[in-house]
DOTI-590367 format. One record per atom (N, C-alpha, C, CB): x, y, z; residue in one letter; atom name. Coordinates in nm, 2 decimals, decimal comma. Glycine has a CB too. Example, Ala and Ser with C-alpha at 12.3 -4.5 7.8 and 13.67 -1.06 7.14 Angstrom:
    east   north      up  lotor  fiza
    1,32   -0,57    0,78      A     N
    1,23   -0,45    0,78      A    CA
    1,32   -0,33    0,78      A     C
    1,13   -0,45    0,90      A    CB
    1,28   -0,22    0,71      S     N
    1,37   -0,11    0,71      S    CA
    1,29    0,00    0,79      S     C
    1,41   -0,06    0,57      S    CB
END
This chain:
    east   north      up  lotor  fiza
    2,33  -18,77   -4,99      X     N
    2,25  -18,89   -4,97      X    CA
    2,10  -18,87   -5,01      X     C
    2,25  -18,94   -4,83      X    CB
    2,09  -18,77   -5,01      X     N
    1,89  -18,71   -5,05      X    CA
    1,92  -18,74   -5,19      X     C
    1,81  -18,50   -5,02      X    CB
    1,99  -18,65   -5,23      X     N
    1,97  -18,70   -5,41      X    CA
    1,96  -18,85   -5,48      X     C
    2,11  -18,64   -5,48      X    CB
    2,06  -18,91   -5,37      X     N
    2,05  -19,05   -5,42      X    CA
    1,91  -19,08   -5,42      X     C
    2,13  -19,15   -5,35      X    CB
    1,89  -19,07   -5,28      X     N
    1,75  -19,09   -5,25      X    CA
    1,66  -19,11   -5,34      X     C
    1,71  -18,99   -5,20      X    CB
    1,61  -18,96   -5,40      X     N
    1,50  -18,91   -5,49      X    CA
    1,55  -18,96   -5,63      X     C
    1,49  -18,74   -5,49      X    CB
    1,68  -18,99   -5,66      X     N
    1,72  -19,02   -5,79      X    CA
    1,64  -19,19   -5,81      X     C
    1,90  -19,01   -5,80      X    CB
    1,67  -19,26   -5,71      X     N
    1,64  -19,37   -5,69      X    CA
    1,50  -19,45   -5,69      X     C
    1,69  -19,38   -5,61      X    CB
    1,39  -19,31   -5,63      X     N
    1,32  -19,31   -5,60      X    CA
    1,21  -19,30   -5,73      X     C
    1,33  -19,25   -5,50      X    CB
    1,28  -19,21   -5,79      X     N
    1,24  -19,19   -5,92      X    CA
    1,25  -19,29   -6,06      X     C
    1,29  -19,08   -5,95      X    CB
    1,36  -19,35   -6,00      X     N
    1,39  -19,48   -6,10      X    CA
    1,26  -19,50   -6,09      X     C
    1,51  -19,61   -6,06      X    CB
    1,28  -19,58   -5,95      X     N
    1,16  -19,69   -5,96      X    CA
    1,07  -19,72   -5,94      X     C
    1,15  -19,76   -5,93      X    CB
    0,96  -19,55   -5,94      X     N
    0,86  -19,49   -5,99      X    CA
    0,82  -19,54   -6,16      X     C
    0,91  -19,33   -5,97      X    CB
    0,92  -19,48   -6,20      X     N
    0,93  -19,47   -6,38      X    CA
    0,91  -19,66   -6,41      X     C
    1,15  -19,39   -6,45      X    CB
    0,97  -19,69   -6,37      X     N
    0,98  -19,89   -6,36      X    CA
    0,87  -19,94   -6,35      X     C
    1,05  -19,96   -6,23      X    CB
    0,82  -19,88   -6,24      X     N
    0,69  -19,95   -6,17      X    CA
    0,53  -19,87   -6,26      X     C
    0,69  -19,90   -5,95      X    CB
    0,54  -19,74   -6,34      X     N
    0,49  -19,66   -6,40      X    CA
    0,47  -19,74   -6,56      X     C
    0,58  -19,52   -6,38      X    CB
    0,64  -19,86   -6,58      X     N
    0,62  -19,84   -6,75      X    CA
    0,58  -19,99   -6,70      X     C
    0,77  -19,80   -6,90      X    CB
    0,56  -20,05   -6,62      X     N
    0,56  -20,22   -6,63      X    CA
    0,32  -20,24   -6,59      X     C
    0,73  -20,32   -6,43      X    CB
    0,32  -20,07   -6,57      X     N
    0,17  -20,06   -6,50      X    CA
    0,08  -19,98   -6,64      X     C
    0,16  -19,94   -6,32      X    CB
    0,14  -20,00   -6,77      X     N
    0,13  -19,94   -6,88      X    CA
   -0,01  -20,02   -6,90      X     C
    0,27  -19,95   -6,99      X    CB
   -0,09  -19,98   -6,99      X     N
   -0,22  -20,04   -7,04      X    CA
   -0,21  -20,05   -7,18      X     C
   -0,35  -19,95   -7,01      X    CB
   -0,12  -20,05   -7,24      X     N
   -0,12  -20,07   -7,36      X    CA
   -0,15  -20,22   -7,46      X     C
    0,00  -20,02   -7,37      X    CB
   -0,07  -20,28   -7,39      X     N
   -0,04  -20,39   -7,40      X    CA
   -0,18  -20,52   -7,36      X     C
    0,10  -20,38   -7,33      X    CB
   -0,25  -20,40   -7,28      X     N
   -0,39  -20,49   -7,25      X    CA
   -0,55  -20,46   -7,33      X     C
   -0,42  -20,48   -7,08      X    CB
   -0,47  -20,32   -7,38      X     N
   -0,59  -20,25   -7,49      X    CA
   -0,52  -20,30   -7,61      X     C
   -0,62  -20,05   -7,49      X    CB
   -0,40  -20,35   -7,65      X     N
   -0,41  -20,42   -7,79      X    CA
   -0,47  -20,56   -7,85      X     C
   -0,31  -20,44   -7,81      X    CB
   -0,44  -20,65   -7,63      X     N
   -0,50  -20,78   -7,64      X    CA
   -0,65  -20,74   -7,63      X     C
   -0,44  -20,90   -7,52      X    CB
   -0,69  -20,66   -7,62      X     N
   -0,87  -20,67   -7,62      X    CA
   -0,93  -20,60   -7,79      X     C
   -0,95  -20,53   -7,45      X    CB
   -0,84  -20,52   -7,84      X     N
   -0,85  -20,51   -7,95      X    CA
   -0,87  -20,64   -8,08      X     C
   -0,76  -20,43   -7,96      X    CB
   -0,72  -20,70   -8,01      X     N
   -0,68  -20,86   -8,11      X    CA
   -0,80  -20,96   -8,07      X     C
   -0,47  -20,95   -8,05      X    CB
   -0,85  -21,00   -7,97      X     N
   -0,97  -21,04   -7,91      X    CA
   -1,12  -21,01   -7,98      X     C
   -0,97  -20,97   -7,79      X    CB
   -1,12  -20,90   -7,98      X     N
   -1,22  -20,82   -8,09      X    CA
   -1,22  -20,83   -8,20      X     C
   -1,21  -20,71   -8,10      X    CB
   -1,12  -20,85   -8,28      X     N
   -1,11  -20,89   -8,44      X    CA
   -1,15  -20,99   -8,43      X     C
   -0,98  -20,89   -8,51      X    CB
   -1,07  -21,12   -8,36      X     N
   -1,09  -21,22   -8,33      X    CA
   -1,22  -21,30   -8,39      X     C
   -1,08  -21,19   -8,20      X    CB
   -1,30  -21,23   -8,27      X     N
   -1,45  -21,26   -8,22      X    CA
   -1,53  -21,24   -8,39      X     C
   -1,51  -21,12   -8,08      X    CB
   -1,50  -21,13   -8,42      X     N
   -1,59  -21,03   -8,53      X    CA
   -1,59  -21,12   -8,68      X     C
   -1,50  -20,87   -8,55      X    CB
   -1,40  -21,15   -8,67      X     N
   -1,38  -21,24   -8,83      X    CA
   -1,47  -21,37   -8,80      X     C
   -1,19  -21,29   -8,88      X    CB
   -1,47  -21,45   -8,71      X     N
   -1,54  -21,57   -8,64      X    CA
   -1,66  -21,58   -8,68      X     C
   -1,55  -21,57   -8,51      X    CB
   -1,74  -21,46   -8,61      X     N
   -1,88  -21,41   -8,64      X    CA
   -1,91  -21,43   -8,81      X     C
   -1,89  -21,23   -8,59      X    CB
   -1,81  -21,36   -8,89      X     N
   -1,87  -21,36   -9,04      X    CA
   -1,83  -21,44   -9,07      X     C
   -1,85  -21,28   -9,13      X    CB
   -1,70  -21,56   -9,07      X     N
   -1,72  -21,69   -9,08      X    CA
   -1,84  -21,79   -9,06      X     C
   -1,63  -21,72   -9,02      X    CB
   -1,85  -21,79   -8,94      X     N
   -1,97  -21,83   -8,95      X    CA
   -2,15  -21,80   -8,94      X     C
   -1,95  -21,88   -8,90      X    CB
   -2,12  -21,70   -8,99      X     N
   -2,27  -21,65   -9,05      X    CA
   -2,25  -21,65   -9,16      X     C
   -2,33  -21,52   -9,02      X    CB
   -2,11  -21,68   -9,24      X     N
   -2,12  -21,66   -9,43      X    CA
   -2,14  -21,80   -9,42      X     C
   -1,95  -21,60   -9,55      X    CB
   -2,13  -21,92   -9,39      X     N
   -2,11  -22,04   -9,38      X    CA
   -2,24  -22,06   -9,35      X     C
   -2,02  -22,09   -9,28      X    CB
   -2,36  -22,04   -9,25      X     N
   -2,45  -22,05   -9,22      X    CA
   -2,57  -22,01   -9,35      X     C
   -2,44  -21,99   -9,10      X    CB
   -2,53  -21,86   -9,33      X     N
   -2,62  -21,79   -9,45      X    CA
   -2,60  -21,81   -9,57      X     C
   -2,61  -21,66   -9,45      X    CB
   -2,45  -21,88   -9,65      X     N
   -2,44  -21,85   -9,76      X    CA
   -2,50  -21,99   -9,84      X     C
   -2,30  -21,79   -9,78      X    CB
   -2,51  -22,05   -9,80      X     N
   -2,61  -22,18   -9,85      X    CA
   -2,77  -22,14   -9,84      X     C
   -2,59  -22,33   -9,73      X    CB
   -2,79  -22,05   -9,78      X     N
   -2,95  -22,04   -9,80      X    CA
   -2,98  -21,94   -9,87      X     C
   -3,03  -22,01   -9,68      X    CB
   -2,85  -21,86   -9,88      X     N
   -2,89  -21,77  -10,00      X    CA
   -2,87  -21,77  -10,12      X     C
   -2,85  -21,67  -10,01      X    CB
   -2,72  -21,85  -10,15      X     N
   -2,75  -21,91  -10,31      X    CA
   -2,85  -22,02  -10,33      X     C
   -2,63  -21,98  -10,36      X    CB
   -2,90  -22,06  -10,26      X     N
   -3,04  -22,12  -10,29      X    CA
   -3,15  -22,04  -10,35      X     C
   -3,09  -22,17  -10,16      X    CB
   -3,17  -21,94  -10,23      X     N
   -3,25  -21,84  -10,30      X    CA
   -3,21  -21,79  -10,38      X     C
   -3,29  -21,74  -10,25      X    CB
   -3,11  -21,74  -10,46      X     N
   -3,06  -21,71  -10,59      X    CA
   -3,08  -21,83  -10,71      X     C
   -2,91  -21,67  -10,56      X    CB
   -3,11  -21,90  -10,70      X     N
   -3,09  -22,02  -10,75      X    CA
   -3,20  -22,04  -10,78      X     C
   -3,02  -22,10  -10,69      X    CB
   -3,30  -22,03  -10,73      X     N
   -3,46  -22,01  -10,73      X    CA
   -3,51  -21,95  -10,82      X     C
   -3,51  -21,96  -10,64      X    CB
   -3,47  -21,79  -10,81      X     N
   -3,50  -21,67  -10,81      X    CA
   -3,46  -21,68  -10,97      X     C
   -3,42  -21,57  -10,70      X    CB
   -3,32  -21,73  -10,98      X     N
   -3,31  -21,72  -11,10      X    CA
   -3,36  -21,85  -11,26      X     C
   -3,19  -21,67  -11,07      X    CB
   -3,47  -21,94  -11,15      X     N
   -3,53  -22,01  -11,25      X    CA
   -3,65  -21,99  -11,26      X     C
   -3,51  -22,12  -11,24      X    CB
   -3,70  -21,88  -11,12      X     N
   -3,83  -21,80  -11,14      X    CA
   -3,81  -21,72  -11,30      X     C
   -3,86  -21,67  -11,00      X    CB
   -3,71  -21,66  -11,27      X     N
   -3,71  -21,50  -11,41      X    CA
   -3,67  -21,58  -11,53      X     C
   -3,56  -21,34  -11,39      X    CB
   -3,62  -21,69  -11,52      X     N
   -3,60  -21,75  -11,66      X    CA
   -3,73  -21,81  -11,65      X     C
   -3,46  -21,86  -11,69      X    CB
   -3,82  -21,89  -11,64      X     N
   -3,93  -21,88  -11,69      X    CA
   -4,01  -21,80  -11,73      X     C
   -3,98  -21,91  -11,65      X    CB
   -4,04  -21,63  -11,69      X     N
   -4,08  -21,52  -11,74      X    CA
   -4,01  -21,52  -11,90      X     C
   -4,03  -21,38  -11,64      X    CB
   -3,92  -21,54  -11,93      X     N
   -3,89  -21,53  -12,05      X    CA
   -3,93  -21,67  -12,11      X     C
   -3,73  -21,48  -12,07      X    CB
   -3,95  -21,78  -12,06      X     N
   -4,00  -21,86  -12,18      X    CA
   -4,12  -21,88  -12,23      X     C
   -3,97  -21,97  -12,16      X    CB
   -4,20  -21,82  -12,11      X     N
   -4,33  -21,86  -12,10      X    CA
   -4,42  -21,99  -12,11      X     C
   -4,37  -21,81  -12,15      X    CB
   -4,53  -22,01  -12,06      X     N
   -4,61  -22,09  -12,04      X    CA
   -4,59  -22,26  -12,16      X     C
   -4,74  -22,00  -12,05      X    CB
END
């Protein structure tokens, strides 16, 4: 009857051990994290990237006047 015991006991040790796993909550904070990050450069390329081809756009009818001159 002890062995059952400890056999049993150990089951549902092991059970209670794989269902108390962290794995599965360090992937969702990982997937969360990507998440967040691709978001972020979506919208900062969205935000930023209109003001910078502008400035490019500028920039590059500043230097084409250097070549035509006055």
């Amino acid at each position: 009857m002890t062995s059952l015991m400890v056999s049993m006991t150990a089951f549902i040790a092991g059970i209670k051990d794989r269902f108390s796993s962290e794995k599965g909550a360090t992937a969702t904070e990982y997937s969360l994290l990507i998440a967040f990050v691709a978001f972020a450069i979506i919208v900062g390329a969205a935000l930023f990237g209109t003001a910078l081809s502008n400035w490019f756009s500028d920039l590059g009818v500043e230097v084409d006047g250097w070549t035509t001159g006055p």
